[in-house]
C-alpha positions in Angstrom: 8.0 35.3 13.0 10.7 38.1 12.0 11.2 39.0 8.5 14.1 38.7 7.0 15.1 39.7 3.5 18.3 38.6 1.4 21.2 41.1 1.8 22.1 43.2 -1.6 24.9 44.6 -3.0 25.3 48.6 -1.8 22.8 50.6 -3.6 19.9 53.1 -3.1 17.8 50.2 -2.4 20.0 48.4 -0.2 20.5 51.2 2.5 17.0 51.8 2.5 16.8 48.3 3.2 19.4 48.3 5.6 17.7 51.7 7.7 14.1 49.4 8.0 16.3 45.8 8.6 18.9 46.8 11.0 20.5 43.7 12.3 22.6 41.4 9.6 22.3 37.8 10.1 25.5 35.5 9.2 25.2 32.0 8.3 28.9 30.1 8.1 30.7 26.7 8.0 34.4 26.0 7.5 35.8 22.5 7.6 39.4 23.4 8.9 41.8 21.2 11.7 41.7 23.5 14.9 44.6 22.7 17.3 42.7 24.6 20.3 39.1 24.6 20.8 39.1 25.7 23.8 41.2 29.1 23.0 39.2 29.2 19.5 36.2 29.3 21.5 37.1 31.8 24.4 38.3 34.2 21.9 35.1 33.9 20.0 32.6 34.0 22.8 34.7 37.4 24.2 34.8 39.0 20.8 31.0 38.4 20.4 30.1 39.6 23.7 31.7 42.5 23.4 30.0 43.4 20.0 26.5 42.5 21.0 26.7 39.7 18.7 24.3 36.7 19.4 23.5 33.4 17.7 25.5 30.1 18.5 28.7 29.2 16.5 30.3 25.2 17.5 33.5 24.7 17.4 35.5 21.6 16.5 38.6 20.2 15.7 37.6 20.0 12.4 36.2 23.6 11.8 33.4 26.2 12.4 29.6 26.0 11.9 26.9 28.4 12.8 24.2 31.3 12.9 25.1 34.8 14.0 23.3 38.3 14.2 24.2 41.7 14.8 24.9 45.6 13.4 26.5 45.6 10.5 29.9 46.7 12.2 30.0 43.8 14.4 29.1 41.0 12.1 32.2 42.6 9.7 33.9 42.9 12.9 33.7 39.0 14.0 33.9 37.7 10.7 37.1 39.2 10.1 38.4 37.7 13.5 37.2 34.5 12.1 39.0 34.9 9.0 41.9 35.4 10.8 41.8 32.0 13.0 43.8 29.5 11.1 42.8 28.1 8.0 39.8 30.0 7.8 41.2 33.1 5.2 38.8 31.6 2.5 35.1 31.4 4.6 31.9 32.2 3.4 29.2 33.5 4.6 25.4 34.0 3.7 23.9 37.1 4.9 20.2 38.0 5.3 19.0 40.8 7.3 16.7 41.2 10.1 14.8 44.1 12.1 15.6 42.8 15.2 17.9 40.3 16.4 16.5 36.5 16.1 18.3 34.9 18.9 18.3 35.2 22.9 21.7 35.0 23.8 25.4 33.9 22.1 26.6 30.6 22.6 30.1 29.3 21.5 29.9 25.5 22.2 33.1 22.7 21.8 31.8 19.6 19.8 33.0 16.6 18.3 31.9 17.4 14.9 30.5 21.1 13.6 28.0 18.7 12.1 27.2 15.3 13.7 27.4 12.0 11.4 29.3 10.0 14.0 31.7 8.2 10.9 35.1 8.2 11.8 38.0 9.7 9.6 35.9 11.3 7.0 37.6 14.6 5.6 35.1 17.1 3.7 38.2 18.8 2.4 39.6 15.9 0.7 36.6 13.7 -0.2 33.9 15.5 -1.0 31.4 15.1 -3.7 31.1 17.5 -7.0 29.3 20.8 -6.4 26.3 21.8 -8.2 25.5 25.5 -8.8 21.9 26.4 -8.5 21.8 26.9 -11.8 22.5 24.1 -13.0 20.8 21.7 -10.6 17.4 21.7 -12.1 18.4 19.3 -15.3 20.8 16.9 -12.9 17.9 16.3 -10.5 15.9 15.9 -13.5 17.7 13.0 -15.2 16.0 10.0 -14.5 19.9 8.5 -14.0 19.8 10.3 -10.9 18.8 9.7 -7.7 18.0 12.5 -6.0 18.4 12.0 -1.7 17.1 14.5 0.8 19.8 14.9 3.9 18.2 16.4 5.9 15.9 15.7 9.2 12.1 14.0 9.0 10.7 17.4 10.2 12.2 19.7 8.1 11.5 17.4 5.1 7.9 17.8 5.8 7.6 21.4 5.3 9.3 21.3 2.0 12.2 19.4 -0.6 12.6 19.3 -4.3 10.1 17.1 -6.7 11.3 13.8 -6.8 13.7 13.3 -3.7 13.6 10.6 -1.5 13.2 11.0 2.2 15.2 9.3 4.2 12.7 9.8 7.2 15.6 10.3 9.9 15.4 12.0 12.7 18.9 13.3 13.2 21.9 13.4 10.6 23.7 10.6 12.9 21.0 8.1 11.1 21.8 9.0 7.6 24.7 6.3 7.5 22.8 3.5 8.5 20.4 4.4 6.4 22.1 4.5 3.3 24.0 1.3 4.1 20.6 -0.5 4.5 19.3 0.7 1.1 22.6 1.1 -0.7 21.7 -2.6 -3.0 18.5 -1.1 -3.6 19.4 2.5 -4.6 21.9 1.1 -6.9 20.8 -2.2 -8.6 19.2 -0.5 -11.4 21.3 -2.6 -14.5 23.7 0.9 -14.5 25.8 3.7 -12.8 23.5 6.0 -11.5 24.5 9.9 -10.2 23.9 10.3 -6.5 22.6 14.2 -6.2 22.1 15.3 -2.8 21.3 18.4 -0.6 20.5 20.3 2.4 19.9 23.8 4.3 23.2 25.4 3.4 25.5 22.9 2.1 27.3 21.7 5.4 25.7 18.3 5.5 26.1 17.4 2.3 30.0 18.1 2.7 29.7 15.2 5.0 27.1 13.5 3.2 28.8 13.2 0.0 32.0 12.6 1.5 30.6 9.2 2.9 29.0 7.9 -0.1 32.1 8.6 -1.7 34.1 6.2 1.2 31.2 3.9 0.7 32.3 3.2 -3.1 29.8 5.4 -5.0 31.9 8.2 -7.1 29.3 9.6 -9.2 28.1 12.0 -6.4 26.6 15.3 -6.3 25.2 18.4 -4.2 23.8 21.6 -4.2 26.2 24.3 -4.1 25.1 26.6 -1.3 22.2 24.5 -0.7 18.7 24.9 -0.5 18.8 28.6 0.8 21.0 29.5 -2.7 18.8 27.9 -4.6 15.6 30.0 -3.2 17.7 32.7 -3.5 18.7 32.5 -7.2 16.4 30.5 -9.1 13.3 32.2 -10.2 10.4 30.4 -9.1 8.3 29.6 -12.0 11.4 28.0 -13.1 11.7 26.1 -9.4 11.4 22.1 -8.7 11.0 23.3 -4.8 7.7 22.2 -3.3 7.0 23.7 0.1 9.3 26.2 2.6 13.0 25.4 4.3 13.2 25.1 7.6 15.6 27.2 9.0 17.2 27.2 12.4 16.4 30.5 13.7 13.4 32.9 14.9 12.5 32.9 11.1 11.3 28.7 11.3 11.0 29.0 7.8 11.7 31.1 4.1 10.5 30.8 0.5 11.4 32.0 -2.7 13.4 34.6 -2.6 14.4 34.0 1.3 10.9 35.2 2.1 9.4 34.6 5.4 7.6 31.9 5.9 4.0 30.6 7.3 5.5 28.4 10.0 6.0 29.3 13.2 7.2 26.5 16.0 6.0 24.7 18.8 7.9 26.0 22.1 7.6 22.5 23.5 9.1 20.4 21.2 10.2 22.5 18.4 8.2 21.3 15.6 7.5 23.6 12.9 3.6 24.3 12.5 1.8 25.4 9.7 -1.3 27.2 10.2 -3.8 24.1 10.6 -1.5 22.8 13.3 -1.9 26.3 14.8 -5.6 26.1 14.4 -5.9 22.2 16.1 -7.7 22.0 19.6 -4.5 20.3 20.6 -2.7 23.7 20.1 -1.8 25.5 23.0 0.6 28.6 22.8 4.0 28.1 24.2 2.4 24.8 25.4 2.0 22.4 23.3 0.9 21.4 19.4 -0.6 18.3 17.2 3.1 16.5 17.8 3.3 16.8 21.4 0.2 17.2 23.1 0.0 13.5 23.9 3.7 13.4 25.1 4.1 15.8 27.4 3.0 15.3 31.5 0.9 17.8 33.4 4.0 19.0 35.0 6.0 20.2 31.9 2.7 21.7 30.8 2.0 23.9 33.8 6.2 24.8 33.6 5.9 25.6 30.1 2.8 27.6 30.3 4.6 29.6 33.1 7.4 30.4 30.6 4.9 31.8 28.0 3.5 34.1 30.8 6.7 35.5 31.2 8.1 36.1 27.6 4.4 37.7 27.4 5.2 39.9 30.7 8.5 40.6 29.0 7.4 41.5 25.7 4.8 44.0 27.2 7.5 45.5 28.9 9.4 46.0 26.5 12.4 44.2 28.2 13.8 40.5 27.2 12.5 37.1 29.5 16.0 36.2 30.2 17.5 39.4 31.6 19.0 40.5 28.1 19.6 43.8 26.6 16.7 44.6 23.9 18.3 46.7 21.3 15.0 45.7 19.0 11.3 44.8 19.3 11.4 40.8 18.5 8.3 39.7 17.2 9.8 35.8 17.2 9.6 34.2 20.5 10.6 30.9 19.3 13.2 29.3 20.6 16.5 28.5 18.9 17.8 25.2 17.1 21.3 23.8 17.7 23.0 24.1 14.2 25.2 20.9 15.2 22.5 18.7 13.4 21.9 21.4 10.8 
């Protein structure tokens, strides 16, 4: 996996840093009405070839959401052109750094939604719930008046969520609708009000989240400012309620306190994250196949999949990149990428 560190303000320690962890790593999302996707997106996609910039941003009508990486210059470069598209003067961004870049290529894709809940006329600007700053969120999650809803997906909910949340067990962010409206009676029939307090990777999800409880009829709703990644970030952890590691969608699979790496790594074949008994099962195959897939995959994707991981191997010896990419770093991750549309 690659090791990546929390960025710092400017300091001794922080160009030191910066010398050994060359690459700067840009998580955003910005709920803002875009007029042109198409234009937004070719302008984007241009800029970030040009700077060597990769990762995948999506685009939508209402905003931006995405992962990008590259030298410092370039990500100050592109974020700067994204402040400038309209709307967008008042993004932020979560920075971590990286010694080499933890993506193959840059993709700038149109969607329906920068996240996808599939609920019509929701606005995150106008509707959302109350934000919760890491600080704080240990004694609301700790009030037995609240219940405490984890948004995000069934395997990244494995690896890791705060003491006491309830896991919706779905697979995408598209089920979390139904799944509340099945359970709302149940959740709620408890002879009071209770708060709603709910969270997710970086916070984009529970913008959407909380926005639908709150069409649903249920005010007293809550989420974790920055999400999970400001909370590993900020609270100290013998004073954490986190149990486990956060997924994240990128070469890194998964962090820690303090936005440490990880012990996951993730199944090239379907993508789950692995700890290290799954890597140590029979059933685990490099590049192949893991515990979660090994009985779901046919003889044909096997043989095609184990002809990829020769090649990123060949590659890697080489010193050269299995798609035909420049290599301005060693990568030590060869896992592929997630789609930050279900993020």
């Amino acid at each position: 996996m690659v090791a990546i560190v929390t960025d710092s303000s400017p300091s001794t320690a922080h160009t030191a840093t910066a010398a050994a962890l060359p690459i700067r790593v840009a998580a955003l999302y910005h709920f803002t009405p875009f007029a042109d996707c198409a234009a937004v997106r070719t302008q984007l996609l241009d800029a970030c070839h040009e700077l060597g910039i990769r990762g995948i941003l999506l685009v939508a009508h209402e905003g931006i959401n995405g992962t990008i990486a590259g030298t410092d210059d370039a990500i100050e470069r592109i974020l700067g052109i994204i402040r400038a598209l309209p709307g967008c003067a008042d993004l932020e961004v979560k920075f971590s750094r990286a010694p080499a870049l933890p993506f193959h290529r840059m993709k700038v894709r149109i969607k329906r939604e920068i996240v996808t809940m599939g609920v019509e006329g929701l606005d995150p600007r106008r509707d959302v719930g109350h934000y919760v700053a890491p600080d704080e969120w240990n004694a609301l999650i700790s009030d037995p008046d609240t219940i405490v809803i984890d948004t995000r997906n069934d395997y990244e909910v494995a690896i890791g969520t705060f003491r006491g949340a309830i896991d919706p067990g779905t697979r995408t962010f598209r089920e979390f609708p139904q799944w509340f409206r099945d359970r709302r009676h149940d959740l709620l029939e408890q002879g009071r009000t209770p708060k709603i307090a709910m969270f997710c990777t970086g916070g984009i999800r529970c913008e959407k989240a909380t926005a639908f409880v709150r069409a649903e009829g249920v005010e007293d709703v809550f989420h974790l400012q920055g999400g999970i990644l400001k909370y590993l970030e900020t609270v100290p952890q013998d004073e954490s309620l986190w149990d486990g590691e956060c997924f994240v969608f990128d070469q890194r699979v998964s962090v820690g306190h303090g936005l440490k790496p990880g012990t996951f790594d993730v199944c090239h074949a379907c993508r789950s994250p692995l700890s290290e008994a799954d890597r140590a099962s029979p059933d685990y195959v490099e590049g192949v196949s893991c515990p979660h897939c090994a009985d779901q995959r046919t003889e044909t994707q096997r043989r095609r999949y184990a002809e990829r991981e020769r090649q990123m191997q060949l590659a890697t010896q080489k010193g050269t990149h299995h798609l035909g990419l420049p290599t301005p770093c060693t990568q030590r991750g060869t896992a592929p990428g997630n789609d930050p549309d279900d993020a």
